[in-house]
C-alpha positions in Angstrom: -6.9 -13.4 2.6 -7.9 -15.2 0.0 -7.1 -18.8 -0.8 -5.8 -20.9 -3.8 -9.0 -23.0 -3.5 -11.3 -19.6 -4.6 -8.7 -19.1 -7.5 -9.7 -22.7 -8.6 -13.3 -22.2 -8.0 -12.8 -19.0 -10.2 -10.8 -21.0 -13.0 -7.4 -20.7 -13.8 -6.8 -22.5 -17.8 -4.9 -20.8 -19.9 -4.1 -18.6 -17.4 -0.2 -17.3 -16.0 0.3 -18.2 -12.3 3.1 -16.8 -10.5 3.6 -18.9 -7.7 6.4 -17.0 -5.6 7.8 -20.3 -3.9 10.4 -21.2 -1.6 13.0 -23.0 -3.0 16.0 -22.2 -0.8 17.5 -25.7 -0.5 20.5 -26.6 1.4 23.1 -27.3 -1.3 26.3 -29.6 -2.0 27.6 -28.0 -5.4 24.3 -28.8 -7.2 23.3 -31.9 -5.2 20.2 -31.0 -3.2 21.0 -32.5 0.5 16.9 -31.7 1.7 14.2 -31.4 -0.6 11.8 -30.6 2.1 10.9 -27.2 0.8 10.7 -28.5 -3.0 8.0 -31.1 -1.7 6.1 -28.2 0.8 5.1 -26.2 -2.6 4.2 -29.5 -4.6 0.3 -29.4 -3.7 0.3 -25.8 -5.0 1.7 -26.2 -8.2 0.4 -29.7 -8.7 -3.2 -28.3 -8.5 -2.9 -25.3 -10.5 -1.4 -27.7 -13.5 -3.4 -30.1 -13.1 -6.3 -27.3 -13.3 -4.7 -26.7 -16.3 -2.6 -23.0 -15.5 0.3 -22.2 -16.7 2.4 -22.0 -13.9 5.5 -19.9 -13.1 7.2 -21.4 -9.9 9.7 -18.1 -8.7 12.5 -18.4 -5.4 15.4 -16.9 -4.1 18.2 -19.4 -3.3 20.8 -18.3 -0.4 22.6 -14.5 -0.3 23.8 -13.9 -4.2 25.1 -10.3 -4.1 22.2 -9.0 -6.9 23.9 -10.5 -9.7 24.5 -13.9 -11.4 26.6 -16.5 -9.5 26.3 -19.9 -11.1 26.7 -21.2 -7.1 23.5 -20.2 -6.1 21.7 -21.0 -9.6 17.7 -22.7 -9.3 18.5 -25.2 -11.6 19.1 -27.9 -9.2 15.8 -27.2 -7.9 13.8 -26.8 -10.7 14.9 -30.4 -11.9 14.5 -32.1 -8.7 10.5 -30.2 -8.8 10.1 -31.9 -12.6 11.2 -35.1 -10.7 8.5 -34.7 -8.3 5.9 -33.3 -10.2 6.8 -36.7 -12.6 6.4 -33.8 -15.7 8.9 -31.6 -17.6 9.9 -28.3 -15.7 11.3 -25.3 -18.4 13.8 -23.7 -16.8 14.6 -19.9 -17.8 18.0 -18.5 -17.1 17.5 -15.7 -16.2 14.5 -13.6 -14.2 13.0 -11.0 -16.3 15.2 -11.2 -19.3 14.8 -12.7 -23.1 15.2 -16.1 -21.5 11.9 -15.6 -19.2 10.2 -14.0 -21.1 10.8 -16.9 -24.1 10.3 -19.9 -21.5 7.2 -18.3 -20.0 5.4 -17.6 -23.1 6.5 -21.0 -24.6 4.6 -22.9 -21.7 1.1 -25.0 -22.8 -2.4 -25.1 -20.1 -0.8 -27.4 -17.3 3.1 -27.1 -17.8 5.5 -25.8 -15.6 8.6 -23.1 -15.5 10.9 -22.0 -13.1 12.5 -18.6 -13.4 16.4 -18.3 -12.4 17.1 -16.9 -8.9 15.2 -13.7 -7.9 18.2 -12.5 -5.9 20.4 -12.4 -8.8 18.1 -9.1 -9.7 19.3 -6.0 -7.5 15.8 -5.0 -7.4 14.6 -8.0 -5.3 15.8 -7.0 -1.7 16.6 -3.0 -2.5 15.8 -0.7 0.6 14.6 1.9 -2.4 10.9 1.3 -2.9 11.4 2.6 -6.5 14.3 -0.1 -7.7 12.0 -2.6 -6.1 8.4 -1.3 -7.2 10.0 -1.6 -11.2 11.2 -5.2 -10.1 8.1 -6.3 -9.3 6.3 -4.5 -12.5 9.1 -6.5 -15.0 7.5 -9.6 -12.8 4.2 -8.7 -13.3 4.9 -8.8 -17.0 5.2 -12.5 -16.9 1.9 -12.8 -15.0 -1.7 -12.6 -14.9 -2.5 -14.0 -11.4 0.0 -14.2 -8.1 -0.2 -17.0 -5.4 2.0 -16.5 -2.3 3.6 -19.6 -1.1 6.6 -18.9 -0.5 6.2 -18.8 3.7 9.9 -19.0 4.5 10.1 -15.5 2.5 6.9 -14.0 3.9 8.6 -11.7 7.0 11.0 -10.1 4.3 10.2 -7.2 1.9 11.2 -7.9 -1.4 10.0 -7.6 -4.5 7.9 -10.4 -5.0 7.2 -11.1 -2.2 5.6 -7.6 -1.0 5.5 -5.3 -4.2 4.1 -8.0 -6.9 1.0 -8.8 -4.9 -0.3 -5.0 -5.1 0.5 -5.6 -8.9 -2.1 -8.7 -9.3 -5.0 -10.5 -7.9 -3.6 -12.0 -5.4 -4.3 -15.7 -3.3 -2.7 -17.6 -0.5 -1.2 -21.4 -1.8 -1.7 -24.1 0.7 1.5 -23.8 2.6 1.1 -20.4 3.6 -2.6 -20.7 4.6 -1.7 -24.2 6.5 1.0 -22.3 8.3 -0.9 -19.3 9.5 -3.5 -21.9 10.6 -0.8 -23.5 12.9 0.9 -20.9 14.1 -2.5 -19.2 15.1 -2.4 -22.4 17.4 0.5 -21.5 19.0 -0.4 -17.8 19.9 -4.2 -17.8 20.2 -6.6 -20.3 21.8 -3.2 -22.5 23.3 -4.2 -25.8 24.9 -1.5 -25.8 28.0 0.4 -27.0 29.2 2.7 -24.7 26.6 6.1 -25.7 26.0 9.0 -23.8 23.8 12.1 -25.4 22.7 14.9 -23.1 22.4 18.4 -23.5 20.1 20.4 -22.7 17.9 24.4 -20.4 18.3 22.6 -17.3 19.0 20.6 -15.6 21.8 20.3 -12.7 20.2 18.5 -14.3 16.9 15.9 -15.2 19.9 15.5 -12.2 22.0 11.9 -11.4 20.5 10.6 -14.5 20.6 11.7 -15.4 24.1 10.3 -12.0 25.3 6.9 -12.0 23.6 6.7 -15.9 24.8 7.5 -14.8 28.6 3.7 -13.5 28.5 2.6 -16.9 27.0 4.1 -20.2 27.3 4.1 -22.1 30.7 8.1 -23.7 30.2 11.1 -22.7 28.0 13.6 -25.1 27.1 17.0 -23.4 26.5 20.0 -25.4 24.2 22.1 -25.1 21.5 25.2 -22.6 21.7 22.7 -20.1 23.0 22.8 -21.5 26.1 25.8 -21.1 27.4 25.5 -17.3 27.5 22.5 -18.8 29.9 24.8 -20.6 31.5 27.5 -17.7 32.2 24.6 -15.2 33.1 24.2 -17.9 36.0 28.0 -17.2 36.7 29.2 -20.6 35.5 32.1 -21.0 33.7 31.8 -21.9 30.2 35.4 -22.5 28.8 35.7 -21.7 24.8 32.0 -22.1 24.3 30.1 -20.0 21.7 29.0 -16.6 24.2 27.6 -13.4 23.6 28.7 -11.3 26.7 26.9 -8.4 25.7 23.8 -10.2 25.6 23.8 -11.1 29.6 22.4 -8.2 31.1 18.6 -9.2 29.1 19.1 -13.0 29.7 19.5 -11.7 33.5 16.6 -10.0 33.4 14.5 -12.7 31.1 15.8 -15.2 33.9 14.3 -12.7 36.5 11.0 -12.0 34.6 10.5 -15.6 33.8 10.5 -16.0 37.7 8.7 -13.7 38.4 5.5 -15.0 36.2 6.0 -18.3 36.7 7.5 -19.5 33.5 9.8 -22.4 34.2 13.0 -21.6 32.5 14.8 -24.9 32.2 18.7 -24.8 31.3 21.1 -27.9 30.7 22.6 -29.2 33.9 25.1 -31.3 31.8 26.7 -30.7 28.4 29.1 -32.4 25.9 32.1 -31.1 25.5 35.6 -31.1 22.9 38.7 -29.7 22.9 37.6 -27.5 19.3 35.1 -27.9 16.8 34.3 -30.8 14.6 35.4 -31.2 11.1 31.5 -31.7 10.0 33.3 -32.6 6.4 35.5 -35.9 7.7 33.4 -36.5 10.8 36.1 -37.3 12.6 36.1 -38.4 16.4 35.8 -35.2 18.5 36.8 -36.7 21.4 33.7 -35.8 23.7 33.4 -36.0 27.3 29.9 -34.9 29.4 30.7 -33.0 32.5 28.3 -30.9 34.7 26.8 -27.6 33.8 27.6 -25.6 36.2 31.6 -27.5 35.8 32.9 -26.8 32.6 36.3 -26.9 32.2 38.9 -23.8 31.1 39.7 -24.5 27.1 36.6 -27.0 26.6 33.6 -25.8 24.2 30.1 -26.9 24.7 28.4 -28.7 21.9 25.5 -30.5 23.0 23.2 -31.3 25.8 24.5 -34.3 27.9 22.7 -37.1 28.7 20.8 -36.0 32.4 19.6 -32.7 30.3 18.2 -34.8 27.4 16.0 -36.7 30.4 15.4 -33.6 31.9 14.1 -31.9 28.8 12.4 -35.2 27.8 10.2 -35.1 31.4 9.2 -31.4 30.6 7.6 -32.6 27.3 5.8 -35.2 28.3 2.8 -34.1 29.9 3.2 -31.0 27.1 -0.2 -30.4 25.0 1.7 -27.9 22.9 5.1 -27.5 22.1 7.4 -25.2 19.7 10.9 -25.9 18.6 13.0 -24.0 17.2 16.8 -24.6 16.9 18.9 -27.7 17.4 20.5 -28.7 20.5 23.7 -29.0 19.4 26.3 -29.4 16.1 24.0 -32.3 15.3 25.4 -32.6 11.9 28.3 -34.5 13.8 27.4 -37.9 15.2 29.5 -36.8 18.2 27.2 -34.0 18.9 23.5 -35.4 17.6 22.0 -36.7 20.7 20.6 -33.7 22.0 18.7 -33.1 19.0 17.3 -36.4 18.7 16.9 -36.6 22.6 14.1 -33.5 21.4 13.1 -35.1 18.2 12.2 -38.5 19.9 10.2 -36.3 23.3 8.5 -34.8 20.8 7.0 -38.0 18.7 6.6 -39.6 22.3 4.5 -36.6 23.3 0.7 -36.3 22.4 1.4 -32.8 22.6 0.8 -30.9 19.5 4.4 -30.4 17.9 5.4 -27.7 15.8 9.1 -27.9 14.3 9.8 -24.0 13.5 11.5 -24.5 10.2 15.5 -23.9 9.1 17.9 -26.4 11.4 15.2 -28.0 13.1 13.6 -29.2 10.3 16.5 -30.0 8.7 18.1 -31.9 11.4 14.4 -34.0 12.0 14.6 -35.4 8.5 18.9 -36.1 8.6 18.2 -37.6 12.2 15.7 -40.2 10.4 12.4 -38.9 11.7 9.2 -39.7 10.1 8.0 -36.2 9.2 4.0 -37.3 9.6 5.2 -38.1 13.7 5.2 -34.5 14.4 1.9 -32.1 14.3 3.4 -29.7 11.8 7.1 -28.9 10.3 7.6 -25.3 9.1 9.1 -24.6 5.9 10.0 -20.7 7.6 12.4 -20.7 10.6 12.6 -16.9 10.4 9.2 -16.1 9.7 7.8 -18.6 12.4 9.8 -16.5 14.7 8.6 -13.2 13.7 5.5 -14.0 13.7 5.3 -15.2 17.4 7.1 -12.2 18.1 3.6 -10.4 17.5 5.2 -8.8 13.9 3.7 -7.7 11.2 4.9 -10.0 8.5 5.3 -8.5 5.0 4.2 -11.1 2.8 1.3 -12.3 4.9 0.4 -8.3 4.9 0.5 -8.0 1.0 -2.2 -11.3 0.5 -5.1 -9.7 2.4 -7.5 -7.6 0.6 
């Protein structure tokens, strides 16, 4: 694979870089709420203007339905990367249309565009390798070198993520190539002990993981509303809480492997719980109470780890060397429901351990919480693709930047 340091050796003024980013920022109408993604692609796109390219910064932006929707426009983005670039970011309307085509040909050695939302072009995630093969060739168009750098992208098969690369010469950015360094710590050449921190609503978003990691990591720390279909595959009750019932029978037998080599599954053995939900808009009292694990009322939902677990989960890390987390450990977005997460958050910058924060929720809720970013070894800009990836998968993306 090669890197965005041998396209600089090579010498890039005057010439068009398509830097296929990740911009997927969490939105409030068009006020960015976390930039962290905007400021992961900055030392790529900095250095290629700087080096005087002409550089043509690409994203998709949540789940528009391959078509237009002013909702999920990269404006917002592409102004808040002019802010921190501290230069004047062209912003064309539309993907491969007049207004690309105009914007991208109007840029100077060392300025800066950003093309509208890829997903708002039907040929960015088709299943039909045709639609999404022509995609990428109307890209290609605007191009005359690719750099990949978009990690939180890399495990899907889209357009320009997988097809454009095979259309251009082709180099890793910085964020991607720092993020396969990393997460080649986490799967090859481990220093133990080897901890995984678990969360999130959903076991079955984490069945791969948790069954390529039964081979590998010494502890797993279980939380979020995943585990309380832990919890019920232990036979406790766990009143209105968020459960998957068909996922028990493989968390039984995950439970029984994980004994059987060794791996310390670690569960909550107290929770916070509420009557309903929180309004995460007002942040209204929820009216919490902590009550045992294994001791959850009828009509009472779990929403975060209680205080015991947090110590619990807070012992396990401490004599950690290397720890994963991915997923919060509860609705941490409501002050209610936060400590759990923090409880984590704070093990982790305690710990000497290296720390890797696996992207999406986790990374979102370290920087909300008030975390200093630099106290943790690494934060991923790809929840998804961190996943995959320690699931032993082939990732698209990564796949299309090697020669």
């Amino acid at each position: 694979m090669k890197t965005i340091d041998e396209l600089l050796a090579e010498g890039v003024a005057g010439k068009r870089v398509f830097v296929r980013a990740d911009l997927n920022v969490p939105l409030d109408g068009t006020t960015i709420t976390d930039d962290g993604r905007i400021r992961a692609v900055l030392p790529t796109v900095a250095k290629l203007a700087e080096a005087g390219a002409r550089v043509v910064v690409a994203s998709h932006l949540g789940r528009p339905k391959g078509a237009p929707d002013p909702a999920f426009s990269l404006a917002p983005a592409a102004a808040r990367l002019g802010e921190l670039l501290g230069a004047d970011v062209a912003f064309a309307t539309d993907t491969v249309g007049q207004s690309a085509r105009a914007t991208v040909a109007g840029l100077a050695d060392g300025q800066v565009a950003v093309i509208e939302n890829l997903r708002f072009n039907p040929g960015e995630t088709s299943k039909d390798d045709a639609e999404r093969g022509a995609f990428a060739d109307q890209l290609a168009e605007l191009a005359d070198v690719y750099v990949g750098d978009g990690f939180g992208a890399v495990h899907r098969k889209h357009a320009s993520v997988f097809d454009l690369p095979a259309r251009l010469p082709h180099y890793a950015g910085y964020l991607i190539a720092t993020e396969v360094g990393v997460l080649k710590k986490l799967t090859t050449d481990v220093q133990r002990p080897y901890a995984v921190v678990l969360g999130g609503a959903k076991v079955s978003d984490k069945l791969g993981v948790i069954d390529h990691l039964l081979e590998r990591a010494d502890r797993i720390l279980i939380g979020g509303g995943m585990a309380y279909t832990f919890l019920k595959a232990q036979g406790h009750e766990v009143g209105s809480s968020l459960l998957q019932e068909d996922q028990i029978p493989a968390v039984q037998e995950y439970l029984r492997r994980a004994e059987e080599k060794g791996v310390e599954f670690v569960l909550p053995v107290d929770v916070v719980v509420a009557p309903a939900f929180p309004d995460l808009k007002t942040k209204a009292p929820a009216h919490p109470t902590t009550v045992a694990a294994d001791a959850m009322p009828a009509g009472q939902m779990g929403l975060d780890n209680g205080p015991e677990t947090n110590k619990l989960y807070a012992s396990k890390l401490a004599d950690a060397a290397t720890v994963f987390w991915n997923g919060p450990m509860g609705v941490f977005e409501h002050p209610d429901f936060a400590d759990g997460t923090r409880a984590v958050a704070q093990a982790l910058v305690d710990s000497p351990a290296f720390s890797v924060v696996g992207g999406g929720d986790s990374a979102a809720a370290v920087r909300i919480l008030g975390f200093d970013e630099n106290a943790f070894g690494h934060i991923s800009t790809g929840g998804g693709a961190s996943l995959e990836y320690l699931e032993g998968k082939t990732l698209p993306g990564l796949a299309a930047l090697e020669d």
